[in-house]
mmCIF file of the N, C-alpha and C atoms, coordinates in Angstrom:
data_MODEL
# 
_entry.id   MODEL 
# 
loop_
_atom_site.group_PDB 
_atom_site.id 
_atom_site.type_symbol 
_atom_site.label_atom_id 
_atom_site.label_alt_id 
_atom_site.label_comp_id 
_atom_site.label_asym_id 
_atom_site.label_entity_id 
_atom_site.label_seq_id 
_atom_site.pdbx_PDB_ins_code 
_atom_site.Cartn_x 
_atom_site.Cartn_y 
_atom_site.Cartn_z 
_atom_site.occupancy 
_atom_site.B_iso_or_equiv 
_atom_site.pdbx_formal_charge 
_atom_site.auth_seq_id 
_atom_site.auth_comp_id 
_atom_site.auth_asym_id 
_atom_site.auth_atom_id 
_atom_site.pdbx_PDB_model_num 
ATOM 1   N N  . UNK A 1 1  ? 160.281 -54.106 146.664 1.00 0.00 ? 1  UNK A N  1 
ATOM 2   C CA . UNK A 1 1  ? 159.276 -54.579 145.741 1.00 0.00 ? 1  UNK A CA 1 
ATOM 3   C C  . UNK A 1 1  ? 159.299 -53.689 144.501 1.00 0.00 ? 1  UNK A C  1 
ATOM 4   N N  . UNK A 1 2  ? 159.455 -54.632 143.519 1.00 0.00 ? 2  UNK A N  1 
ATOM 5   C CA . UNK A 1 2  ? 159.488 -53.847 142.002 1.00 0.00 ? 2  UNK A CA 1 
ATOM 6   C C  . UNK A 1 2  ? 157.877 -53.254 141.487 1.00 0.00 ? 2  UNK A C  1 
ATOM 7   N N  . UNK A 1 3  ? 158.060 -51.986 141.046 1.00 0.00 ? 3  UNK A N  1 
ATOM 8   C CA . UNK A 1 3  ? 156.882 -51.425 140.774 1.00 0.00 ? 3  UNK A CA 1 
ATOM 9   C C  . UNK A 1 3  ? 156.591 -52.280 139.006 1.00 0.00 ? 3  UNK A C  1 
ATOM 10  N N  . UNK A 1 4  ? 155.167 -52.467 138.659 1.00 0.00 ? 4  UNK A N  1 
ATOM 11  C CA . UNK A 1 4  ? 155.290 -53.104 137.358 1.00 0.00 ? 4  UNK A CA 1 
ATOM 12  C C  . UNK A 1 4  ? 154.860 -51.787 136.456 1.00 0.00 ? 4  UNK A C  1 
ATOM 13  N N  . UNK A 1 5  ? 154.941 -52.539 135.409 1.00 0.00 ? 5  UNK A N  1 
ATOM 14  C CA . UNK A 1 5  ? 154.962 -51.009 134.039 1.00 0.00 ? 5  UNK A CA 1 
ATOM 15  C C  . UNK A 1 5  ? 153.509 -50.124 134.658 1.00 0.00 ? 5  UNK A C  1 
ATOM 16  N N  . UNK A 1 6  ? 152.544 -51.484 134.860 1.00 0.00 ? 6  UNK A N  1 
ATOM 17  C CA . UNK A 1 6  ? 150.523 -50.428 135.313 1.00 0.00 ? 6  UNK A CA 1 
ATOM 18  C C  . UNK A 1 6  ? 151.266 -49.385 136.584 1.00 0.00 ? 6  UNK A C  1 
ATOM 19  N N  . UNK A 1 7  ? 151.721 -50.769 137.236 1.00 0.00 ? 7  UNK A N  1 
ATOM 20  C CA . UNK A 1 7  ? 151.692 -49.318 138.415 1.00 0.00 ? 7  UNK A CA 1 
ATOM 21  C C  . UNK A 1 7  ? 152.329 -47.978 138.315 1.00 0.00 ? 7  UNK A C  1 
ATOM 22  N N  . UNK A 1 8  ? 153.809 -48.211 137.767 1.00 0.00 ? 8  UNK A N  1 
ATOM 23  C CA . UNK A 1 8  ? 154.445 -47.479 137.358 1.00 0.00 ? 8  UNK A CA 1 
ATOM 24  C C  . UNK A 1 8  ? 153.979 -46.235 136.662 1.00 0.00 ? 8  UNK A C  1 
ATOM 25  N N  . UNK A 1 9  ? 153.060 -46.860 135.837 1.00 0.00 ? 9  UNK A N  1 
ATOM 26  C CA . UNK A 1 9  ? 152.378 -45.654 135.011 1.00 0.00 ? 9  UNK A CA 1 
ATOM 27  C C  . UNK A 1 9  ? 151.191 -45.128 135.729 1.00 0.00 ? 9  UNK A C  1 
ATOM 28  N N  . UNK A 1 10 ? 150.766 -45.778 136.990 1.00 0.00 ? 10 UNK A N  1 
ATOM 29  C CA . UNK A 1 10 ? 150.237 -44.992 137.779 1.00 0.00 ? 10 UNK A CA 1 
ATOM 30  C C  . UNK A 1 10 ? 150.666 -44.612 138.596 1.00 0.00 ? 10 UNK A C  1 
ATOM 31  N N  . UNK A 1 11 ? 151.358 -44.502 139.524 1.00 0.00 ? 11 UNK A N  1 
ATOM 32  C CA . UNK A 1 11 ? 152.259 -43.609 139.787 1.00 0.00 ? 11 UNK A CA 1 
ATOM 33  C C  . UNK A 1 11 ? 153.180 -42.367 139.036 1.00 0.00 ? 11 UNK A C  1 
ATOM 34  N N  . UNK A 1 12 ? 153.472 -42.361 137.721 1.00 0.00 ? 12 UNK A N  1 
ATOM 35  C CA . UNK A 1 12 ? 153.183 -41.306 136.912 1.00 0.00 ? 12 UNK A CA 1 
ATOM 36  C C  . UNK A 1 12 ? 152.118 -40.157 137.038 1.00 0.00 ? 12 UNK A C  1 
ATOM 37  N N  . UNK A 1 13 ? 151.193 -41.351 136.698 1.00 0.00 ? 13 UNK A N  1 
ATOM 38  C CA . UNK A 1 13 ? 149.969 -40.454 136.533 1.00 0.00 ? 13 UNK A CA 1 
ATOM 39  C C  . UNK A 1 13 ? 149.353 -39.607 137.440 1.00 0.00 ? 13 UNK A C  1 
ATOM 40  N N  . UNK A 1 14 ? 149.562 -39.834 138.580 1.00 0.00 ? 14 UNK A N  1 
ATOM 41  C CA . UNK A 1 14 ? 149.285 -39.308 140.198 1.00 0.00 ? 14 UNK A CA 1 
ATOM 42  C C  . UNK A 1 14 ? 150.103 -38.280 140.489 1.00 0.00 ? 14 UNK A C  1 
ATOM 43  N N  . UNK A 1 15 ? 151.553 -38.375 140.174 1.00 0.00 ? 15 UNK A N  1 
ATOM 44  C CA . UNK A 1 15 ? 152.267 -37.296 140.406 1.00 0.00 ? 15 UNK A CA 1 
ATOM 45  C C  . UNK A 1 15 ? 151.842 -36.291 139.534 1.00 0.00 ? 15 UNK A C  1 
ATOM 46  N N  . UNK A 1 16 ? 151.478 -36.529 138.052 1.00 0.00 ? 16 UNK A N  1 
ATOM 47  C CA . UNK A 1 16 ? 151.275 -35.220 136.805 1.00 0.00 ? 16 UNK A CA 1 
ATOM 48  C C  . UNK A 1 16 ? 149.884 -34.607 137.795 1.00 0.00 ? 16 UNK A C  1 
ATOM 49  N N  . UNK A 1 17 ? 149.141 -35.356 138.022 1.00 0.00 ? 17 UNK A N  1 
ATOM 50  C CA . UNK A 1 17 ? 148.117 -34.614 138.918 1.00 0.00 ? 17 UNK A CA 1 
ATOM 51  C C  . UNK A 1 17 ? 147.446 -34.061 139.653 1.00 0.00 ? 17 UNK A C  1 
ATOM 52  N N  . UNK A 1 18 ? 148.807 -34.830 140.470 1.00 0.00 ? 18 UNK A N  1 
ATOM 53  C CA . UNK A 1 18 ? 149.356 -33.958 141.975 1.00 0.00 ? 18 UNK A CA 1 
ATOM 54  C C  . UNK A 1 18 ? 150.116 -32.544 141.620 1.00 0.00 ? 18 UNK A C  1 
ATOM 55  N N  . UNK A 1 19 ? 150.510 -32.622 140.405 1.00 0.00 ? 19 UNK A N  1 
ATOM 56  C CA . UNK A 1 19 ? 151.025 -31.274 139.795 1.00 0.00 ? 19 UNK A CA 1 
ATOM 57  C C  . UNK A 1 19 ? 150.013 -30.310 139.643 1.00 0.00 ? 19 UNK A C  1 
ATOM 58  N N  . UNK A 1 20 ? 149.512 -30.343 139.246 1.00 0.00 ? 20 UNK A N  1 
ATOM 59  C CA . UNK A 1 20 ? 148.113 -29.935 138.325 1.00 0.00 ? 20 UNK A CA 1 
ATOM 60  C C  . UNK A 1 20 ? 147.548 -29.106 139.216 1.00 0.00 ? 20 UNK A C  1 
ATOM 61  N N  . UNK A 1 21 ? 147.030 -30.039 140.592 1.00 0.00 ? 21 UNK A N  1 
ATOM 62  C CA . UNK A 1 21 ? 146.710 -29.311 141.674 1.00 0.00 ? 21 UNK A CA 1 
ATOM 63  C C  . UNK A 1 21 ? 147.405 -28.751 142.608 1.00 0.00 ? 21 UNK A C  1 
ATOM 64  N N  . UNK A 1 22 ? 148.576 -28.458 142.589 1.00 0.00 ? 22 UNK A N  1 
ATOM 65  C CA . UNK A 1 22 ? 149.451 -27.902 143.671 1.00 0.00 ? 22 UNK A CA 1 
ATOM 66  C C  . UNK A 1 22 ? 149.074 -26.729 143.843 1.00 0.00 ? 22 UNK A C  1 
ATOM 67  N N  . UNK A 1 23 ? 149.189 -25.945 142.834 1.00 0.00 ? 23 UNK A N  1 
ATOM 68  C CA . UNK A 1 23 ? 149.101 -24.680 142.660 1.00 0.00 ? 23 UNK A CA 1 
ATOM 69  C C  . UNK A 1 23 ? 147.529 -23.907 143.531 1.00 0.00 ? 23 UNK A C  1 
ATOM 70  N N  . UNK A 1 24 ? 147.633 -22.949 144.522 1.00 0.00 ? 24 UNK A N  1 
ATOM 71  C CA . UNK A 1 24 ? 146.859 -22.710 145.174 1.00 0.00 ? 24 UNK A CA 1 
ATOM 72  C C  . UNK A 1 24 ? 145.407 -21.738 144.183 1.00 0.00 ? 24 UNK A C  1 
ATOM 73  N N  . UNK A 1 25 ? 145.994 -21.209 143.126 1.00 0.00 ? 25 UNK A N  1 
ATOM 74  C CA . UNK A 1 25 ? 145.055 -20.354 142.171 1.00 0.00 ? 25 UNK A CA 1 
ATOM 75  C C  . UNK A 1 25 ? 144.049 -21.775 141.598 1.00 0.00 ? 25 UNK A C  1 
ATOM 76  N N  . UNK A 1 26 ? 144.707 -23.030 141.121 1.00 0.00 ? 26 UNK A N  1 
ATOM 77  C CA . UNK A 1 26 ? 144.055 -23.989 140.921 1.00 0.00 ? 26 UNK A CA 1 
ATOM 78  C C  . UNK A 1 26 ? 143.354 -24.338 141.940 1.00 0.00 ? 26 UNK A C  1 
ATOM 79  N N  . UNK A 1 27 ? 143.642 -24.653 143.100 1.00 0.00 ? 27 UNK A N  1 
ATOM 80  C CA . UNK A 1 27 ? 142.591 -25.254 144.135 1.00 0.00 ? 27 UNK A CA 1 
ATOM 81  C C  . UNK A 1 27 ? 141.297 -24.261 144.398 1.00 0.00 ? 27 UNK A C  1 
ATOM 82  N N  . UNK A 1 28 ? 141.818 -22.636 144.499 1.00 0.00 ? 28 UNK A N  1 
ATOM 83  C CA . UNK A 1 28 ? 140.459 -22.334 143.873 1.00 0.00 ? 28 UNK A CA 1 
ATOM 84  C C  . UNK A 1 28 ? 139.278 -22.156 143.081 1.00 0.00 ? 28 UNK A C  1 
ATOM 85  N N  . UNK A 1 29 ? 140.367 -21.959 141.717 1.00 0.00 ? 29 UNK A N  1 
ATOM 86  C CA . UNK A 1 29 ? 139.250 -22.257 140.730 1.00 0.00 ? 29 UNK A CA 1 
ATOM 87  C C  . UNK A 1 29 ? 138.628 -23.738 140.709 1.00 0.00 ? 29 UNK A C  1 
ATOM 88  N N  . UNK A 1 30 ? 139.144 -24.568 140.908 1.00 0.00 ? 30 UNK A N  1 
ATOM 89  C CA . UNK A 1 30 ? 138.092 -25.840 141.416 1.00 0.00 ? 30 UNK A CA 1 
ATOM 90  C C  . UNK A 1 30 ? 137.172 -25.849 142.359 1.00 0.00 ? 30 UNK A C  1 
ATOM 91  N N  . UNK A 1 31 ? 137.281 -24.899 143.399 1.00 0.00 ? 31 UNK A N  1 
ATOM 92  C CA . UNK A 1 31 ? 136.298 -24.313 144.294 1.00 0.00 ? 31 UNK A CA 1 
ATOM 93  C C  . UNK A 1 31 ? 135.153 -23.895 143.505 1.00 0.00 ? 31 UNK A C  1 
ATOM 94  N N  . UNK A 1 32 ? 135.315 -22.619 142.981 1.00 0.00 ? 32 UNK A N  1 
ATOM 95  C CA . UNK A 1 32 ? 134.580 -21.474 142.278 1.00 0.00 ? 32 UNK A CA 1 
ATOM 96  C C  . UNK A 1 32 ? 134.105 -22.830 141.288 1.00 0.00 ? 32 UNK A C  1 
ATOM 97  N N  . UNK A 1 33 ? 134.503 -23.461 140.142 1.00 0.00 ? 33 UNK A N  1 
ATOM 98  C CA . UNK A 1 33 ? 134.068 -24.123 138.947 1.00 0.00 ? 33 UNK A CA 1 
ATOM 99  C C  . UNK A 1 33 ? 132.625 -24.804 139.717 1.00 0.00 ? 33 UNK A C  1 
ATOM 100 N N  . UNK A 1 34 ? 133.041 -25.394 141.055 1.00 0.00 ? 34 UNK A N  1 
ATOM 101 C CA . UNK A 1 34 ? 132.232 -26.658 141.596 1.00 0.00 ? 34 UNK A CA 1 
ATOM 102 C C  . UNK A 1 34 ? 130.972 -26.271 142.449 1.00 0.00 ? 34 UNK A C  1 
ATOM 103 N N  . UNK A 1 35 ? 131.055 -25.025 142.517 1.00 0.00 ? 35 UNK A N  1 
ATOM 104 C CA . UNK A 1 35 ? 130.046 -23.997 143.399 1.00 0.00 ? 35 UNK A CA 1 
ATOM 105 C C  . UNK A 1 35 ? 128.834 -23.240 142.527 1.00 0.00 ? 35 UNK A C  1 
ATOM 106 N N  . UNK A 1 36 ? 129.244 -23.778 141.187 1.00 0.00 ? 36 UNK A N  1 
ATOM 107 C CA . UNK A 1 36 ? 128.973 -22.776 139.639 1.00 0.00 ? 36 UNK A CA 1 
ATOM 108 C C  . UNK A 1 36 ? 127.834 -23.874 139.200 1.00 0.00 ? 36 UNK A C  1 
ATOM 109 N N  . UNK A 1 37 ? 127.113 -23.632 138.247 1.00 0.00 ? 37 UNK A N  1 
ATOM 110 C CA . UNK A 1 37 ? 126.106 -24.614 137.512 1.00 0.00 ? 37 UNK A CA 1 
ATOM 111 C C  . UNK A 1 37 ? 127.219 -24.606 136.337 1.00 0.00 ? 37 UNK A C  1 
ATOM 112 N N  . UNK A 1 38 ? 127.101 -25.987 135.453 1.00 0.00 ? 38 UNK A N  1 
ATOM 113 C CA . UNK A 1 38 ? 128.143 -26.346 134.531 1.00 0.00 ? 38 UNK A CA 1 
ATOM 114 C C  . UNK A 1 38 ? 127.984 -25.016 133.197 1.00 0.00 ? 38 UNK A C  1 
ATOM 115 N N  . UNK A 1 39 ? 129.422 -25.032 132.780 1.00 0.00 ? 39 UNK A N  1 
ATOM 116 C CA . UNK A 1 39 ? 128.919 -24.213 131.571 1.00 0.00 ? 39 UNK A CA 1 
ATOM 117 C C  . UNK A 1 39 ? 128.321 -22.571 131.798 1.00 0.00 ? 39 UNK A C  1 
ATOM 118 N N  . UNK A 1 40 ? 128.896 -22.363 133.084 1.00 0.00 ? 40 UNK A N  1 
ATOM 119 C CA . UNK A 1 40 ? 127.970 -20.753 133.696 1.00 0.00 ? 40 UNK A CA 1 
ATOM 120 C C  . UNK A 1 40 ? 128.938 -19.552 133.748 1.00 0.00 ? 40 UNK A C  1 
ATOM 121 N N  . UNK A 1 41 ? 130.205 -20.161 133.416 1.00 0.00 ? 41 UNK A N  1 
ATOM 122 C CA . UNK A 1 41 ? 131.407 -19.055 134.126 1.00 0.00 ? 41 UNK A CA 1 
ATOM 123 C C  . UNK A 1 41 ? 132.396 -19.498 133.029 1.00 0.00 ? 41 UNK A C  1 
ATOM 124 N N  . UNK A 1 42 ? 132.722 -18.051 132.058 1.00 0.00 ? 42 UNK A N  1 
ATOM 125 C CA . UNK A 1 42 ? 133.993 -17.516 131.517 1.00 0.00 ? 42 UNK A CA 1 
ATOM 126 C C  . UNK A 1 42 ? 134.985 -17.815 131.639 1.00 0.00 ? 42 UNK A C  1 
ATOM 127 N N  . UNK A 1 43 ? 136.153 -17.872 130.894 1.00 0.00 ? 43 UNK A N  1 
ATOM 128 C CA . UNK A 1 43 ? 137.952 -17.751 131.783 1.00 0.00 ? 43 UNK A CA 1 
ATOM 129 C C  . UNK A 1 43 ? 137.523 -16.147 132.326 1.00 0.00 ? 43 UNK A C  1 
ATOM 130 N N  . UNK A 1 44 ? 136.869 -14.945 131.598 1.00 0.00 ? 44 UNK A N  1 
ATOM 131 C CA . UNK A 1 44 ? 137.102 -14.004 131.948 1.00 0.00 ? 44 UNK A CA 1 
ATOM 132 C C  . UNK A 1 44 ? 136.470 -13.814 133.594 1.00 0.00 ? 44 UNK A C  1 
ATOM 133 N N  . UNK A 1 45 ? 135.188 -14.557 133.803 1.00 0.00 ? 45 UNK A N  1 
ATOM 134 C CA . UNK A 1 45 ? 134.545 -14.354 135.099 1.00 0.00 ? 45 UNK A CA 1 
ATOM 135 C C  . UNK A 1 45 ? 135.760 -15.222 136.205 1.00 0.00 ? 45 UNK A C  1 
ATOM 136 N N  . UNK A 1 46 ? 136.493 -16.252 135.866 1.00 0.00 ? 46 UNK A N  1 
ATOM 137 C CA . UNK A 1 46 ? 136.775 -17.188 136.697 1.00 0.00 ? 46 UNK A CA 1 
ATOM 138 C C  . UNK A 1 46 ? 137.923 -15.940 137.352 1.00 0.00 ? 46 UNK A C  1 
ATOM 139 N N  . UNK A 1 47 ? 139.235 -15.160 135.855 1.00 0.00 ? 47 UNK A N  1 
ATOM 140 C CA . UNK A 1 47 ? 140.134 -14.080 135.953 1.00 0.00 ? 47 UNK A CA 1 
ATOM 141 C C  . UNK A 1 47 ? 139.368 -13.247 137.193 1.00 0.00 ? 47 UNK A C  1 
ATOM 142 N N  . UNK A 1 48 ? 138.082 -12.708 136.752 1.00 0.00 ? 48 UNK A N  1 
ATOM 143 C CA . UNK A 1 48 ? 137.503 -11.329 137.801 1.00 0.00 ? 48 UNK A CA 1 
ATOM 144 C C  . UNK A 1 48 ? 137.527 -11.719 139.489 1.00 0.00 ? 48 UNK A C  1 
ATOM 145 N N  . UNK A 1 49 ? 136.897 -12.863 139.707 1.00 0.00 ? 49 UNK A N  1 
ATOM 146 C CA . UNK A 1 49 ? 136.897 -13.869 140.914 1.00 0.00 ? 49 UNK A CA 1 
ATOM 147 C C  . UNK A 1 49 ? 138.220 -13.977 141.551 1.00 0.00 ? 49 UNK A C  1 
ATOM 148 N N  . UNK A 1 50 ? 139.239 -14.332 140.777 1.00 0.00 ? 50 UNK A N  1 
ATOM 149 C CA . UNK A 1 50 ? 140.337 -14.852 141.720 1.00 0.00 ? 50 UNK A CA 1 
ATOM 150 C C  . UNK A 1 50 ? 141.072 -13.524 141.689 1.00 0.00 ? 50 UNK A C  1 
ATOM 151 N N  . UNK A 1 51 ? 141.026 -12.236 140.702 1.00 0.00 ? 51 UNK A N  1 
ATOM 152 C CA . UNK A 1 51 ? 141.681 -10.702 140.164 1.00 0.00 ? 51 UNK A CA 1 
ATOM 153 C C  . UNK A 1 51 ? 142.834 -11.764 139.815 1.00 0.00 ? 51 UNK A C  1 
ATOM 154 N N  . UNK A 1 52 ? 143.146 -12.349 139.015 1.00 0.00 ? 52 UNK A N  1 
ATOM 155 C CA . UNK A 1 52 ? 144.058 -12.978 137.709 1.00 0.00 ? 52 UNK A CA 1 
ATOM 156 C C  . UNK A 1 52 ? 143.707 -12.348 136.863 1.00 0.00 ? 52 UNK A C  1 
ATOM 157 N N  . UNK A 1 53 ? 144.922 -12.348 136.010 1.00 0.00 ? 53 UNK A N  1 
ATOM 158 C CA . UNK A 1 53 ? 144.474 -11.493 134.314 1.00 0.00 ? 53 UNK A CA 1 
ATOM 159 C C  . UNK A 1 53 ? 144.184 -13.109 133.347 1.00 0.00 ? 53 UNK A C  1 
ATOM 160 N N  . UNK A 1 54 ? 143.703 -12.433 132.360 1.00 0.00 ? 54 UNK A N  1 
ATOM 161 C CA . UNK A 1 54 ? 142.862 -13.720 131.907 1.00 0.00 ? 54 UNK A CA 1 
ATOM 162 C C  . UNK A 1 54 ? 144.276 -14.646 131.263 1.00 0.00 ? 54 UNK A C  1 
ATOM 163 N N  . UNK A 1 55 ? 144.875 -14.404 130.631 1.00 0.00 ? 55 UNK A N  1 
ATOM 164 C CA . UNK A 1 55 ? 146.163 -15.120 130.127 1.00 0.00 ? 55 UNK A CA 1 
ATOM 165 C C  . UNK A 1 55 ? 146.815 -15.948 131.418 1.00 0.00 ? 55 UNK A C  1 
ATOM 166 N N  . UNK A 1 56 ? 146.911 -15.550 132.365 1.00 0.00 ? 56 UNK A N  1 
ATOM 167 C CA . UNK A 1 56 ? 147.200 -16.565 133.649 1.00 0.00 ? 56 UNK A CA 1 
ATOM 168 C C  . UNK A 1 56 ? 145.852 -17.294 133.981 1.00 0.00 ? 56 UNK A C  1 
ATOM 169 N N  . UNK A 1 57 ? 145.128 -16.813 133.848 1.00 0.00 ? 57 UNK A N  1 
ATOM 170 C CA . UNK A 1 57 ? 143.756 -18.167 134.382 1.00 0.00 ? 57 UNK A CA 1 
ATOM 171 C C  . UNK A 1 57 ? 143.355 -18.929 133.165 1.00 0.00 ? 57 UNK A C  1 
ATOM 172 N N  . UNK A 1 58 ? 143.739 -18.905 132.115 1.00 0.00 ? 58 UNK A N  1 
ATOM 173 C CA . UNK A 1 58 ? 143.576 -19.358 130.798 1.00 0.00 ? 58 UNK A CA 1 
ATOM 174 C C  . UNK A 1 58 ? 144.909 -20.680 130.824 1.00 0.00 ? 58 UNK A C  1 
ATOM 175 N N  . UNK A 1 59 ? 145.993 -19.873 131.318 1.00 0.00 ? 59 UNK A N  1 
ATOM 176 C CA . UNK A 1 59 ? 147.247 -20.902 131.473 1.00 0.00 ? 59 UNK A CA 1 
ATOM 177 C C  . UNK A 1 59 ? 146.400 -21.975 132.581 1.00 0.00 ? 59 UNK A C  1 
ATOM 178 N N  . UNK A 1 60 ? 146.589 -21.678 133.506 1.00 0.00 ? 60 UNK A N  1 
ATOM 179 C CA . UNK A 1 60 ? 145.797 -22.354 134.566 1.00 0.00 ? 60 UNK A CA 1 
ATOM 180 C C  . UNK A 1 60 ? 145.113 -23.558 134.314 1.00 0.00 ? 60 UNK A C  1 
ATOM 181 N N  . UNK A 1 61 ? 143.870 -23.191 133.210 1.00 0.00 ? 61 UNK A N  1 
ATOM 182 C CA . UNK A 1 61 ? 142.954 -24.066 133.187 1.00 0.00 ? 61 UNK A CA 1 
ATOM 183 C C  . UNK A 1 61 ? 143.177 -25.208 132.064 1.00 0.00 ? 61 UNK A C  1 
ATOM 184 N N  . UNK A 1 62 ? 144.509 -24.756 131.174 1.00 0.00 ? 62 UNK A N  1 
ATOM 185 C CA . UNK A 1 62 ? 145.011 -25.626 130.384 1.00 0.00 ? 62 UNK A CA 1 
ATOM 186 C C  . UNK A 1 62 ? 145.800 -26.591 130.938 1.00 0.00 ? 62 UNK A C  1 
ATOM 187 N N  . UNK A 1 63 ? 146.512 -26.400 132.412 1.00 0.00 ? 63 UNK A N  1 
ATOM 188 C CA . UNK A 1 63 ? 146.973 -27.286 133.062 1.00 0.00 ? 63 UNK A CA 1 
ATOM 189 C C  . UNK A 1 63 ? 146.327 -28.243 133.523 1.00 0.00 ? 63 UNK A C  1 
ATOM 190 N N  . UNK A 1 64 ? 144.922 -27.772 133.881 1.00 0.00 ? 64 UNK A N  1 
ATOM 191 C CA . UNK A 1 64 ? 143.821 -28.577 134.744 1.00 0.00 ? 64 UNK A CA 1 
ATOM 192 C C  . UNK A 1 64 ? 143.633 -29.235 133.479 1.00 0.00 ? 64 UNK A C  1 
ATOM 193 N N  . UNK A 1 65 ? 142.924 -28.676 132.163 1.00 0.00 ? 65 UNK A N  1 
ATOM 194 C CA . UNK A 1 65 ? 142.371 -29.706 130.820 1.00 0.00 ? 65 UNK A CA 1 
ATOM 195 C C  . UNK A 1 65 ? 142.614 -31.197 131.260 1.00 0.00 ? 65 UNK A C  1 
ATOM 196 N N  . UNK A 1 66 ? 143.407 -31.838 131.401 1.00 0.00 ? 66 UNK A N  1 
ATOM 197 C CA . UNK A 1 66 ? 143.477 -33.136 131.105 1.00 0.00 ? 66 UNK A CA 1 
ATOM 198 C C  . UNK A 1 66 ? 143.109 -34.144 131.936 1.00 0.00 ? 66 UNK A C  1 
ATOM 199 N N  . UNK A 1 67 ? 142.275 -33.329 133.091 1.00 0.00 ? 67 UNK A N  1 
ATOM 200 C CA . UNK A 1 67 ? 141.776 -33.974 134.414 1.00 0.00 ? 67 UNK A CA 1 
ATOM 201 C C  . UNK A 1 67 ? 140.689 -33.846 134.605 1.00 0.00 ? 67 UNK A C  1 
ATOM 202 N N  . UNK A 1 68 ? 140.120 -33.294 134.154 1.00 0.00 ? 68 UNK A N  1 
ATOM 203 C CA . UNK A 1 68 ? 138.801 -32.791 134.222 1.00 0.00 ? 68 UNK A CA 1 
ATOM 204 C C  . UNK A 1 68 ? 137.878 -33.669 133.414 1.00 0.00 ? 68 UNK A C  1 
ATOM 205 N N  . UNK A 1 69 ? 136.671 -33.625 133.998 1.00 0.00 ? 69 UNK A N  1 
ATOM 206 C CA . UNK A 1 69 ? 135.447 -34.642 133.952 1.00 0.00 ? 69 UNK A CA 1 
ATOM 207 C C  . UNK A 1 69 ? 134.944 -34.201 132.747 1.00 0.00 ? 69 UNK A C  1 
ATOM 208 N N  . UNK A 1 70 ? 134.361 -35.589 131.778 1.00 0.00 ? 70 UNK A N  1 
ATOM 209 C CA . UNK A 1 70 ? 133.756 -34.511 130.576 1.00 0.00 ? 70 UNK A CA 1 
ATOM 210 C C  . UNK A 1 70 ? 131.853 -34.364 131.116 1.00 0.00 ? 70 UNK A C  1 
ATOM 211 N N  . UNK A 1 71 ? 131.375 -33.793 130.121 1.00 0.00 ? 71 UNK A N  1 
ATOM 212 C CA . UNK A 1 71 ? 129.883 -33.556 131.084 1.00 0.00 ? 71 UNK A CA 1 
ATOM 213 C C  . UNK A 1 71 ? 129.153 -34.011 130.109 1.00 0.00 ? 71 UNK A C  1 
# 
């Protein structure tokens, strides 16, 4: 069965996001973010939490950007 262009591009889209979350530093900071009141926690607090330096949890959360819920 031929996939059509929608699905196709969803199936795209699932894998980029399945990317996104692979990474185990990501599955926590989605922990920590979701445990947090919105808007309460730093890149620098999220860095102190996981002991990441902030330039890797900064990378991090630019990966997540494009998945994330707006508020």
């Amino acid at each position: 069965m031929a996939l059509t262009m929608d699905k196709k591009g969803l199936v795209e889209r699932m894998c980029a996001y399945n990317k996104a979350v692979s990474d185990h530093n990501r599955m926590k900071m989605i922990k920590i973010l979701g445990s947090h009141e919105p808007n309460t926690l730093n890149v620098s607090d999220i860095a102190a939490i996981l002991g990441l330096s902030q330039p890797a949890t900064t990378k991090h959360l630019k990966v997540m950007e494009p998945y994330s819920q707006p508020t």
